[in-house]
mmCIF entry with sequence, helices, sheets and N, C-alpha, C, O atoms, coordinates in Angstrom:
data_MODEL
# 
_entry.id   MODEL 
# 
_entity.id                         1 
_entity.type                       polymer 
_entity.pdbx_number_of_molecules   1 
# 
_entity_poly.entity_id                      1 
_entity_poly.type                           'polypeptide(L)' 
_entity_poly.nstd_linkage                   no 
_entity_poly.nstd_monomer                   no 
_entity_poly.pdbx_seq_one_letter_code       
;(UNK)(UNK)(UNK)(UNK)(UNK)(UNK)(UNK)(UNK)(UNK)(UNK)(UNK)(UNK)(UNK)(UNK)(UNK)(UNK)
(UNK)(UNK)(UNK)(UNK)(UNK)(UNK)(UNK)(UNK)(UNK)(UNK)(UNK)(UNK)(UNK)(UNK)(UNK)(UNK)
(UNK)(UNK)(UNK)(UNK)(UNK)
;
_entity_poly.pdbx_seq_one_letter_code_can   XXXXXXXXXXXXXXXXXXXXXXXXXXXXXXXXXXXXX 
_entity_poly.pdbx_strand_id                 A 
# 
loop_
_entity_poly_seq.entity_id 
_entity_poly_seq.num 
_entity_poly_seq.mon_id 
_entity_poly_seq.hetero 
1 1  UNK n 
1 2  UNK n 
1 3  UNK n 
1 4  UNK n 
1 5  UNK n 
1 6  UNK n 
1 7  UNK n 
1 8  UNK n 
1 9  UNK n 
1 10 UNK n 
1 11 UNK n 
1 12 UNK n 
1 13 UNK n 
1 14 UNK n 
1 15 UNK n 
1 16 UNK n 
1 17 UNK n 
1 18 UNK n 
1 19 UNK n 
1 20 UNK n 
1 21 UNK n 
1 22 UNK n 
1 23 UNK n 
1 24 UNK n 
1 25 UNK n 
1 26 UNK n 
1 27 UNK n 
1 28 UNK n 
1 29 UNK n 
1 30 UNK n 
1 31 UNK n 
1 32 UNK n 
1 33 UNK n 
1 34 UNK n 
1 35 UNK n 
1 36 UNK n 
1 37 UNK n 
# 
_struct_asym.id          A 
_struct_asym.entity_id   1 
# 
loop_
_struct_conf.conf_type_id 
_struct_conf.id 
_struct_conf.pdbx_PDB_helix_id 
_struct_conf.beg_label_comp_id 
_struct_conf.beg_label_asym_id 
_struct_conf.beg_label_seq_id 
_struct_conf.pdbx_beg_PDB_ins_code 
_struct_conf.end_label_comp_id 
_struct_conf.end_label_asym_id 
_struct_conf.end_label_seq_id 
_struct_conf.pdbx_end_PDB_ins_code 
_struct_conf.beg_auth_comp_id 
_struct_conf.beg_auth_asym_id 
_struct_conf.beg_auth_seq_id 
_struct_conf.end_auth_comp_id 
_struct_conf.end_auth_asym_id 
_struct_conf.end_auth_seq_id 
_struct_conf.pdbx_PDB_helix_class 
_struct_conf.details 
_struct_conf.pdbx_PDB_helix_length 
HELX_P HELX_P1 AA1 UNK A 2  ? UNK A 8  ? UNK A 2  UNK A 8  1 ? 7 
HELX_P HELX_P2 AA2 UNK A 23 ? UNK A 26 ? UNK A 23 UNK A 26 1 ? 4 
HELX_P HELX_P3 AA3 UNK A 28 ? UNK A 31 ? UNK A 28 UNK A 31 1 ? 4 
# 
_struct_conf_type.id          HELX_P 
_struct_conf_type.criteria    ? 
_struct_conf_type.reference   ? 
# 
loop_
_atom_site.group_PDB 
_atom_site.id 
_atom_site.type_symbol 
_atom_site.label_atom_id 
_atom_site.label_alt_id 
_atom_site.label_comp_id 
_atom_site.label_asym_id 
_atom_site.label_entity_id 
_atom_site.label_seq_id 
_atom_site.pdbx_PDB_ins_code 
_atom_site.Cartn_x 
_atom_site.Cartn_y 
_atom_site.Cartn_z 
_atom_site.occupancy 
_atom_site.B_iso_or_equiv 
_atom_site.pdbx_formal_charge 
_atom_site.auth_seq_id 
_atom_site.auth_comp_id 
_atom_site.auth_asym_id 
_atom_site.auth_atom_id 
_atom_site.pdbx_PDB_model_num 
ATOM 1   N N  . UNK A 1 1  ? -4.975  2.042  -8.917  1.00 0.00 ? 1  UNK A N  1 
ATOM 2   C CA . UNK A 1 1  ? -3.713  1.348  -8.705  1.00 0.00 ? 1  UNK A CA 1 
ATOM 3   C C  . UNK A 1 1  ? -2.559  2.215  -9.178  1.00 0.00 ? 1  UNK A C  1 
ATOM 4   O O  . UNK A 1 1  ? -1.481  2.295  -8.590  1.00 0.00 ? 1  UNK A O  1 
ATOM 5   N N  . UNK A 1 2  ? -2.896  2.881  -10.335 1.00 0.00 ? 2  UNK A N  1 
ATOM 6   C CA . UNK A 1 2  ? -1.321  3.572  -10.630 1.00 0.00 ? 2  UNK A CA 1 
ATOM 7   C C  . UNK A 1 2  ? -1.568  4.766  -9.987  1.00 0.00 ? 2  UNK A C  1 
ATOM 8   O O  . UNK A 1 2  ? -0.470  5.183  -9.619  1.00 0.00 ? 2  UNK A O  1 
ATOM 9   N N  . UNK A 1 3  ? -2.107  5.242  -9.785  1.00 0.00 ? 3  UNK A N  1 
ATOM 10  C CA . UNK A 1 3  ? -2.126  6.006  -8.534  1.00 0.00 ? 3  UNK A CA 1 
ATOM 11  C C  . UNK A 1 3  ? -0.808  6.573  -7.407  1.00 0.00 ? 3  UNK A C  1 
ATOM 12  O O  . UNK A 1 3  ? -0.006  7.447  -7.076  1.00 0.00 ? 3  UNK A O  1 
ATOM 13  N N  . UNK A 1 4  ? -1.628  4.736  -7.109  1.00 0.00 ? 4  UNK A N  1 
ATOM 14  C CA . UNK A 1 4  ? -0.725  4.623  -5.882  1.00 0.00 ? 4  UNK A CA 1 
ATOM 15  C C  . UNK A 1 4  ? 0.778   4.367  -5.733  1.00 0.00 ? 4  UNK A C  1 
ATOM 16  O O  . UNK A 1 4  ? 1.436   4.717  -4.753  1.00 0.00 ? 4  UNK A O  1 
ATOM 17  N N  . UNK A 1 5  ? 1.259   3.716  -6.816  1.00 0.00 ? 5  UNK A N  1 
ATOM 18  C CA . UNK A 1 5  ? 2.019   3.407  -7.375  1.00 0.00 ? 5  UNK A CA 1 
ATOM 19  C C  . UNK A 1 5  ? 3.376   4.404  -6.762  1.00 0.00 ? 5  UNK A C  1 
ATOM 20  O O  . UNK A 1 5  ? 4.218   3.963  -5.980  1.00 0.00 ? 5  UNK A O  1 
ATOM 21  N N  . UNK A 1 6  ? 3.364   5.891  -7.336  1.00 0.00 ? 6  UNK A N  1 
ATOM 22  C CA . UNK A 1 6  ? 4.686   6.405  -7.239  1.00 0.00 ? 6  UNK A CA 1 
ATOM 23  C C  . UNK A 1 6  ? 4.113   7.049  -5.392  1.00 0.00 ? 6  UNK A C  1 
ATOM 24  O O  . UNK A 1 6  ? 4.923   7.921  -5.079  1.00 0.00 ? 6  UNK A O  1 
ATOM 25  N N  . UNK A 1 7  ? 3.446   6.928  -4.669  1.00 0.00 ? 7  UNK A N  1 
ATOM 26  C CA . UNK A 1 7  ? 3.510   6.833  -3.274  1.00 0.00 ? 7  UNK A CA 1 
ATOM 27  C C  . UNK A 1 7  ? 4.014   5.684  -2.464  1.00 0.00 ? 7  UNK A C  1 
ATOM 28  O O  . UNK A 1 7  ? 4.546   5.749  -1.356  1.00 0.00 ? 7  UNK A O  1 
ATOM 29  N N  . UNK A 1 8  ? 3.737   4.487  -3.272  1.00 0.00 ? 8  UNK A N  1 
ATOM 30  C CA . UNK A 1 8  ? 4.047   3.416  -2.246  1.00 0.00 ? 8  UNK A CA 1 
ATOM 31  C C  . UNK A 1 8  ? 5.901   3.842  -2.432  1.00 0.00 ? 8  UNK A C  1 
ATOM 32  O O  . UNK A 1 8  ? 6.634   3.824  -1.443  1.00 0.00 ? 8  UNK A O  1 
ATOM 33  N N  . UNK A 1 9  ? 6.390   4.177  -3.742  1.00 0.00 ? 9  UNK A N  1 
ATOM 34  C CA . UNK A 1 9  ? 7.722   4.115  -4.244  1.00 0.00 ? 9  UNK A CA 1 
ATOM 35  C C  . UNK A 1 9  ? 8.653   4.669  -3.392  1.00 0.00 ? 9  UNK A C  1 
ATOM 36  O O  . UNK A 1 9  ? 9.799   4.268  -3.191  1.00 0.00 ? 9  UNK A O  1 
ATOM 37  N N  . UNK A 1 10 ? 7.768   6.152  -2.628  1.00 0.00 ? 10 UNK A N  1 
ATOM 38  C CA . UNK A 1 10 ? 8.360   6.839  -1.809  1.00 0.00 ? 10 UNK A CA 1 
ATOM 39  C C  . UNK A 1 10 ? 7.777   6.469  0.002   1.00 0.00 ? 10 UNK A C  1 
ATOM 40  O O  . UNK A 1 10 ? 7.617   7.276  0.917   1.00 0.00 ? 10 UNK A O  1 
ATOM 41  N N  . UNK A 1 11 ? 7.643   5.470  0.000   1.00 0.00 ? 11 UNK A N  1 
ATOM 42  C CA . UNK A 1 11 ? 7.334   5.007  1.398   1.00 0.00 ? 11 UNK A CA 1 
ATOM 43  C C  . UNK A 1 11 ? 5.960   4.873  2.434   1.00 0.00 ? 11 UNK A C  1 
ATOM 44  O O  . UNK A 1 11 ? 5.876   4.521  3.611   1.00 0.00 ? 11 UNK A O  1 
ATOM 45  N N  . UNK A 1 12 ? 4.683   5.424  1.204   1.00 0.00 ? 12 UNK A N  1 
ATOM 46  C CA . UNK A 1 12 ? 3.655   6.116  1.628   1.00 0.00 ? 12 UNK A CA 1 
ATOM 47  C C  . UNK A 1 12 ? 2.278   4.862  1.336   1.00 0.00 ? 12 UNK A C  1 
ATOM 48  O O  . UNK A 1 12 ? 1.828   4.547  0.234   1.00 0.00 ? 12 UNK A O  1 
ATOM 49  N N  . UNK A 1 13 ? 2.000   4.519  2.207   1.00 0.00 ? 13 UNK A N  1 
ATOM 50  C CA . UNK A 1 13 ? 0.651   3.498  1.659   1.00 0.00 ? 13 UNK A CA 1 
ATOM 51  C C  . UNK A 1 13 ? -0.509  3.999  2.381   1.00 0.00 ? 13 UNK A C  1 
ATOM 52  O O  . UNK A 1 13 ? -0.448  4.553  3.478   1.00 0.00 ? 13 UNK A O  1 
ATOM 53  N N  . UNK A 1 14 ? -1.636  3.763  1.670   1.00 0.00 ? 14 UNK A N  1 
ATOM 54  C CA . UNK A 1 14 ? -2.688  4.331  2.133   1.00 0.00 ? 14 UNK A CA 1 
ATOM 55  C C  . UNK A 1 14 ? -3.833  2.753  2.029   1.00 0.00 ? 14 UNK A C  1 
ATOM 56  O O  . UNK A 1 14 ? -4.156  2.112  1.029   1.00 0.00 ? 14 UNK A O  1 
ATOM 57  N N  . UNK A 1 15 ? -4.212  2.537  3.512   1.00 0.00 ? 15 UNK A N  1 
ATOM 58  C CA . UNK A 1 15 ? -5.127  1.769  3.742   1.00 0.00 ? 15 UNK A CA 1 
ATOM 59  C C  . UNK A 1 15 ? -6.499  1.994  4.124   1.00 0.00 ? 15 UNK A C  1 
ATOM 60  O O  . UNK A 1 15 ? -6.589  2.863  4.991   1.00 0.00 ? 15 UNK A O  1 
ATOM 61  N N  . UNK A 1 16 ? -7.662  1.463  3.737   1.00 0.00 ? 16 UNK A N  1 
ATOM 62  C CA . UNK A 1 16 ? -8.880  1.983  3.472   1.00 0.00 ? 16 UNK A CA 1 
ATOM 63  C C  . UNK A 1 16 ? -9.624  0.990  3.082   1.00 0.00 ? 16 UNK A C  1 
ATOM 64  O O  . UNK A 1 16 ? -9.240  0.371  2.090   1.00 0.00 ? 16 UNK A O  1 
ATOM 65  N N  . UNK A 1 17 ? -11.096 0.504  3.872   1.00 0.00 ? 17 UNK A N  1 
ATOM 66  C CA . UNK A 1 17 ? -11.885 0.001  3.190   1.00 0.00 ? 17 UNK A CA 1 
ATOM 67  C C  . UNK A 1 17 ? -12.449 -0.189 1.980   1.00 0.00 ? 17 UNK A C  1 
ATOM 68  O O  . UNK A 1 17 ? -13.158 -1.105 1.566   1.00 0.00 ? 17 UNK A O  1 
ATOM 69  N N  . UNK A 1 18 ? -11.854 1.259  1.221   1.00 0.00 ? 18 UNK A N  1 
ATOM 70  C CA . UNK A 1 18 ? -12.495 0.652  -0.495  1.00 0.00 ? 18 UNK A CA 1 
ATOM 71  C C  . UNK A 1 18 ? -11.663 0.710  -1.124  1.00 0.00 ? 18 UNK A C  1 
ATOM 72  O O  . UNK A 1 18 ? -11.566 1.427  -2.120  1.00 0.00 ? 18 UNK A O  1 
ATOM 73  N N  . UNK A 1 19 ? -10.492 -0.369 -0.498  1.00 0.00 ? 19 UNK A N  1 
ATOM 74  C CA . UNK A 1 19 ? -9.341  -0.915 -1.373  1.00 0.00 ? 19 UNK A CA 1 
ATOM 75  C C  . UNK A 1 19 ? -10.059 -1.843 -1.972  1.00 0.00 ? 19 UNK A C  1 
ATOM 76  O O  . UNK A 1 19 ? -11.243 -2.111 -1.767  1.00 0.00 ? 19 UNK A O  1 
ATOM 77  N N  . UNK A 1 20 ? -8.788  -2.687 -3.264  1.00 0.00 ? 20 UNK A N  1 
ATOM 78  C CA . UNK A 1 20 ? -9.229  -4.145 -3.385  1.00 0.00 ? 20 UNK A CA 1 
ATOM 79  C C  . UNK A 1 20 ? -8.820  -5.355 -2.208  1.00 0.00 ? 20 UNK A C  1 
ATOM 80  O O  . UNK A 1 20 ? -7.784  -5.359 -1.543  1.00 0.00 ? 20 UNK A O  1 
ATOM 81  N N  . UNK A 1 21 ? -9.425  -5.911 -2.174  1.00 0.00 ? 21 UNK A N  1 
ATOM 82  C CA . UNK A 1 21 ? -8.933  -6.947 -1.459  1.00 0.00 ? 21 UNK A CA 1 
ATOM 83  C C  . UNK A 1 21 ? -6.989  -7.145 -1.687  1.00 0.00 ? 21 UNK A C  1 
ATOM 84  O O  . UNK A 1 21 ? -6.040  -7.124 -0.903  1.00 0.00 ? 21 UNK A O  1 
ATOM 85  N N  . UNK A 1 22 ? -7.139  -7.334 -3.218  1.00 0.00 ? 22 UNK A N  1 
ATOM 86  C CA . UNK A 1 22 ? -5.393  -7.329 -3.122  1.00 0.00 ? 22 UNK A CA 1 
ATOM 87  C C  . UNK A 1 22 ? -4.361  -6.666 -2.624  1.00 0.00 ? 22 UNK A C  1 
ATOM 88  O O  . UNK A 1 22 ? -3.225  -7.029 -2.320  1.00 0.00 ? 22 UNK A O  1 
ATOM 89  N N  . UNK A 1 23 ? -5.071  -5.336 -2.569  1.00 0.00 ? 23 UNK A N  1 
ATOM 90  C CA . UNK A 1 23 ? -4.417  -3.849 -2.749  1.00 0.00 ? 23 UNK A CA 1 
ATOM 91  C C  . UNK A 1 23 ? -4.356  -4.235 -1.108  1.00 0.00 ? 23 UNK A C  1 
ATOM 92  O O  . UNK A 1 23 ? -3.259  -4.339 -0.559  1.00 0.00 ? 23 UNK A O  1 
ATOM 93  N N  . UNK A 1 24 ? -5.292  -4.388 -0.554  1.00 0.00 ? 24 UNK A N  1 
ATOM 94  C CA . UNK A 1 24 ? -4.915  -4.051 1.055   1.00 0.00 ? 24 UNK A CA 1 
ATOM 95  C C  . UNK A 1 24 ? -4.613  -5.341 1.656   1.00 0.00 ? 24 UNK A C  1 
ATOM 96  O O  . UNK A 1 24 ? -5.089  -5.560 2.770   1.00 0.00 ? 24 UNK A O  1 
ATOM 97  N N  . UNK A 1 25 ? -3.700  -6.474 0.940   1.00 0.00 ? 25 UNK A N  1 
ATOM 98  C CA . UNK A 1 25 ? -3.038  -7.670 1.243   1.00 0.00 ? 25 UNK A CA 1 
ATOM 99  C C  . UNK A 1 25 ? -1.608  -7.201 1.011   1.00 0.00 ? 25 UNK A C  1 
ATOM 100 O O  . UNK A 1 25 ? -0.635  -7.349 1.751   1.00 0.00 ? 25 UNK A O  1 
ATOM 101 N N  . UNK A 1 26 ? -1.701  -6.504 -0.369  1.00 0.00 ? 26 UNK A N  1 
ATOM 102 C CA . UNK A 1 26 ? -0.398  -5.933 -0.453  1.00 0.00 ? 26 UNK A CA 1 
ATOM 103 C C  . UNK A 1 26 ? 0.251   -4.908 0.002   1.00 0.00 ? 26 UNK A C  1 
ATOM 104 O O  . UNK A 1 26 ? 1.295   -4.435 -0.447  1.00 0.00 ? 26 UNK A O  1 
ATOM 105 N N  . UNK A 1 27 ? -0.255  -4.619 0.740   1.00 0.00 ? 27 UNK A N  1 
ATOM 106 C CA . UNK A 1 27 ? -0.071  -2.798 1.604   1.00 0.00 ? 27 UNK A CA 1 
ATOM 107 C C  . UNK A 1 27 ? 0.183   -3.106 3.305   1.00 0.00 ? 27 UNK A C  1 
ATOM 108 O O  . UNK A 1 27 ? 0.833   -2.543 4.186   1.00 0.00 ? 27 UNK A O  1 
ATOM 109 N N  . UNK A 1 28 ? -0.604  -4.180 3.245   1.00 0.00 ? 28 UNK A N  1 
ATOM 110 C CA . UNK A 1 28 ? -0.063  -4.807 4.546   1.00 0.00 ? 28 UNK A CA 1 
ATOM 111 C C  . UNK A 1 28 ? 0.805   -5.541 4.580   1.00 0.00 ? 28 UNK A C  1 
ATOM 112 O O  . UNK A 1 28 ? 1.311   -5.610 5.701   1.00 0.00 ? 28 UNK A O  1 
ATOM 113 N N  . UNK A 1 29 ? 1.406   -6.383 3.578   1.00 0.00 ? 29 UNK A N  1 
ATOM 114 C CA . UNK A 1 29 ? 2.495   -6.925 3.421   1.00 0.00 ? 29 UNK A CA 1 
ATOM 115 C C  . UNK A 1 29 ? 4.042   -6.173 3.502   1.00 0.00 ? 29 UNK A C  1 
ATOM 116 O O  . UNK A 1 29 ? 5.122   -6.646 3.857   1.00 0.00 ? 29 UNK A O  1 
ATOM 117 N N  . UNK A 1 30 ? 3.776   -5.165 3.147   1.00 0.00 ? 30 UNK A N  1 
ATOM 118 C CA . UNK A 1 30 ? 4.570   -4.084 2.859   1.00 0.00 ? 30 UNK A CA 1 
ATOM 119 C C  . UNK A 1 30 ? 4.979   -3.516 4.408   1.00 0.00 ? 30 UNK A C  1 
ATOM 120 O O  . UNK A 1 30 ? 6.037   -3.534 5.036   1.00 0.00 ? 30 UNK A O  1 
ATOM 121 N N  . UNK A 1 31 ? 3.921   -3.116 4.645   1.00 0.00 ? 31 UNK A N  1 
ATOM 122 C CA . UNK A 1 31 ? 3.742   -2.306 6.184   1.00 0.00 ? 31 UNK A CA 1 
ATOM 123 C C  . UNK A 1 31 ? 4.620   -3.477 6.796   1.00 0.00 ? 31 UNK A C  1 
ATOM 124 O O  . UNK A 1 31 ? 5.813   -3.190 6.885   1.00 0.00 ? 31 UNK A O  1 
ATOM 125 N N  . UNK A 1 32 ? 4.332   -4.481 7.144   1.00 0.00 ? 32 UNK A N  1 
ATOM 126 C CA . UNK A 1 32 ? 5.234   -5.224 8.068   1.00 0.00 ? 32 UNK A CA 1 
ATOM 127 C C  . UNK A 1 32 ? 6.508   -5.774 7.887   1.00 0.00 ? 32 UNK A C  1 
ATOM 128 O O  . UNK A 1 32 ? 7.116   -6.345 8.793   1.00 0.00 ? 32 UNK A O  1 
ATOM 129 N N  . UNK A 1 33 ? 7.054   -5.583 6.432   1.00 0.00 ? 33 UNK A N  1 
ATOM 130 C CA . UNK A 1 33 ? 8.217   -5.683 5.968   1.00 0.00 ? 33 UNK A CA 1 
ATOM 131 C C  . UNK A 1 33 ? 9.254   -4.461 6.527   1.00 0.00 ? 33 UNK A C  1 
ATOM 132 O O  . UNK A 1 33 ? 10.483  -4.525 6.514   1.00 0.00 ? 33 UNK A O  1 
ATOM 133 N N  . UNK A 1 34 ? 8.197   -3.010 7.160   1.00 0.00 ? 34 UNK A N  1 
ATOM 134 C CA . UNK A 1 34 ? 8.939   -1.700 6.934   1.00 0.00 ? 34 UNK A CA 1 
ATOM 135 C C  . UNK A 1 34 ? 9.350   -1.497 5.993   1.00 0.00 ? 34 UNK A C  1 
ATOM 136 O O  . UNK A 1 34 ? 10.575  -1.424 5.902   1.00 0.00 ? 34 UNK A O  1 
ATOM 137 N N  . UNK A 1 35 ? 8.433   -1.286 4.714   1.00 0.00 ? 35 UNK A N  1 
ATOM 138 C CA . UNK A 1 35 ? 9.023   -0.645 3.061   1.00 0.00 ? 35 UNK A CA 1 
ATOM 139 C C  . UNK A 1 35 ? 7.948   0.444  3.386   1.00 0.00 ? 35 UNK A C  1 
ATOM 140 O O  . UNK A 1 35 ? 8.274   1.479  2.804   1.00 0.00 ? 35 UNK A O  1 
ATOM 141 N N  . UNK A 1 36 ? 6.778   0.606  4.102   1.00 0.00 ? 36 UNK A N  1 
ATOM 142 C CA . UNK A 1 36 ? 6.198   1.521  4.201   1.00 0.00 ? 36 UNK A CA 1 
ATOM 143 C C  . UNK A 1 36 ? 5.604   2.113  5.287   1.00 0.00 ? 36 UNK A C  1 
ATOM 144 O O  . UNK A 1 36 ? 5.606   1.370  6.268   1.00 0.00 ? 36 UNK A O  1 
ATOM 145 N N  . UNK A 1 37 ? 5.068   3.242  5.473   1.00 0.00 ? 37 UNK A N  1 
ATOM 146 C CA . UNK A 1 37 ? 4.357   3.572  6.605   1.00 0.00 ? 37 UNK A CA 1 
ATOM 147 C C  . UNK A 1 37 ? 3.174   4.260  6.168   1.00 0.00 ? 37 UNK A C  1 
ATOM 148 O O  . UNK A 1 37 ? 2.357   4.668  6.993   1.00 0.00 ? 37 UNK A O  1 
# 
């Protein structure tokens, strides 16, 4: 998770089956807001 953290910050999400469940609720949430690509 913190990781990902200063990527999502700069626009960058990375989706993948061995997310958590949350992680790739919240990454898609994101994605369709356009905060990320």
């Amino acid at each position: 998770v913190s990781n990902m953290l200063p990527l999502l910050k700069r626009g960058i999400g990375v989706h993948h089956s061995g997310l958590l469940p949350i992680l790739k609720e919240v990454i898609e949430i994101l994605f369709q807001e356009g905060l990320i690509k």
